[in-house]
Steps between C-alpha positions, in 0.01 A plus 500: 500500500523366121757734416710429827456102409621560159820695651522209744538251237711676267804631737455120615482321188880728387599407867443126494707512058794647668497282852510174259728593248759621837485113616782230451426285223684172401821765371484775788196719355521883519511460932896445496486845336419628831676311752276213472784270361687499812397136698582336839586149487283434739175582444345432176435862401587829590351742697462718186346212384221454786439812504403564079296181593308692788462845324362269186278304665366832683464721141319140375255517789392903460485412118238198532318719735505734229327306222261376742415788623500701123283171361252541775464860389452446173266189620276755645544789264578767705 
């Protein structure tokens, strides 16, 4: 269970480095690389957009679980 926690965390931890740097910053950030830089006038951001947000928030969520989880382990000492 430790060792699946610890592979849970890492894989997420790389995950949620390369989901940040791939949003827009202030200049465009590395998500107009990859189609992200394309906008509608309409809407505020692009679907590209909503979606990174999503899959981020998502990889953040299974990452706090994570710690939790490998903190309560280490809490108890198993």
């Amino acid at each position: 269970m430790k060792l699946a926690l610890q592979i849970v965390l890492i894989v997420s931890s790389i995950l949620m480095v390369l989901l940040i740097l791939l949003h827009r910053g202030r200049g465009g950030g590395l998500s107009s690389l990859f189609g992200g830089g394309v906008q509608s006038s309409l809407s505020g951001s692009s679907v590209v957009e909503k979606n990174l947000d999503r899959l981020t928030l998502f990889t953040a969520a299974i990452w706090l679980i994570a710690i939790i989880g490998t903190g309560m382990l280490v809490k108890v000492g198993v």
